[in-house]
N, C-alpha and C positions, 0 to 999 in steps of 0.2 A: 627606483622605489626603495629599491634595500638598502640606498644610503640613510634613507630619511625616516627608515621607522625602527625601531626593535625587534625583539625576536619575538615577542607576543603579537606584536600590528602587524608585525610583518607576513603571518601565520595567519591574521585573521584576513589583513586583506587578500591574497591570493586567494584562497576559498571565496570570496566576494566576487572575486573577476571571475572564478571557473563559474560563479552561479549564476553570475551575472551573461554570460554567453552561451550559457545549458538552456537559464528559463526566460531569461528577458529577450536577449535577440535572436534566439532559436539559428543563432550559428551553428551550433554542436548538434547536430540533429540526432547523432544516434551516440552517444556517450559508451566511451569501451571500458568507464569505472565510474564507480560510485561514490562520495565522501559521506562519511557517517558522520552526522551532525550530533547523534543524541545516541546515547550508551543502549548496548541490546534491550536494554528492558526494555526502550521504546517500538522495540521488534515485535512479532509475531510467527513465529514457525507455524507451520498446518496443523500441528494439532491444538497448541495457542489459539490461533484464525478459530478452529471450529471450538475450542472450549467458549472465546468470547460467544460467538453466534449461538451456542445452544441457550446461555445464560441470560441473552436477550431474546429470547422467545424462537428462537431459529431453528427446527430440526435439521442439526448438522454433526456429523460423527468428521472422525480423521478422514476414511475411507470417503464418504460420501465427498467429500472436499478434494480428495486425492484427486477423484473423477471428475468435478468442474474443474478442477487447474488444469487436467490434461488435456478437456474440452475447451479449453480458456474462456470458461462459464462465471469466470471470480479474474479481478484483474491480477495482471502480471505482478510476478514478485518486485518488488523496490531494492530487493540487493539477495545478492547468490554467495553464500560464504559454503564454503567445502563442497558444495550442489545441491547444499539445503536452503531453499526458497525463506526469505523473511520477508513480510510486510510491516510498511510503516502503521503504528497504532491507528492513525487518522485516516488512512486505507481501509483499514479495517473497519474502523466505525462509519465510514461513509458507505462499503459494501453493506453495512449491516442493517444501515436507513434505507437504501435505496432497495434492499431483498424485502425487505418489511413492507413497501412499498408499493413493491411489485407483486408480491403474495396478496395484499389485502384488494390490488384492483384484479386480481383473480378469484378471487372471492367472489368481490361484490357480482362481478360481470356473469358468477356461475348461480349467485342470487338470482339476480335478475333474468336470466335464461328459462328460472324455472318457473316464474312468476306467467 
């Protein structure tokens, strides 16, 4: 392959093949590294995670978050740099649908109990 491509093609295709046997043939079942596709902005460290959550309707502080991570109450981080947890942005906004979610059929269902 490294005859036939450049050092750009050649860069992109290996990251293709690693991701290609991470998520399509579920060869690699437990991945011992991560490749960052998209620069930290697209990251979230815990207090990021709970600034996004409060800002969409979510009561969540740092602390309160610290305690579901260590409950692993909120999914697992997407990548570990120095032992600080990042999530991917879309991690994040998918926990942030599905808590919203999950609060409102507790609601409703504590509606309805009273009824």
């Amino acid at each position: 392959m490294y005859h036939h491509l450049g050092n750009e093609w050649l860069d992109f295709a290996l990251e293709l093949v690693t991701q290609f046997f991470q998520e399509d043939t579920y060869l690699i079942q437990k991945p011992t590294h991560s490749i960052l596709r998209e620069t930290l902005d697209h990251y979230y460290n815990q207090k990021q995670f709970a600034d996004f959550l409060l800002e969409h309707g979510l009561n969540y502080d740092k602390r309160k978050l610290n305690v579901y991570y260590s409950r692993e109450k909120i999914p697992k981080a997407d990548v570990e740099l120095a032992g600080t947890p990042y999530w991917s942005k879309s991690r994040v906004e998918e926990f942030c649908e599905k808590e919203k979610k999950r609060l409102k059929k507790i609601k409703l269902n504590h509606i309805w109990a009273q009824d």
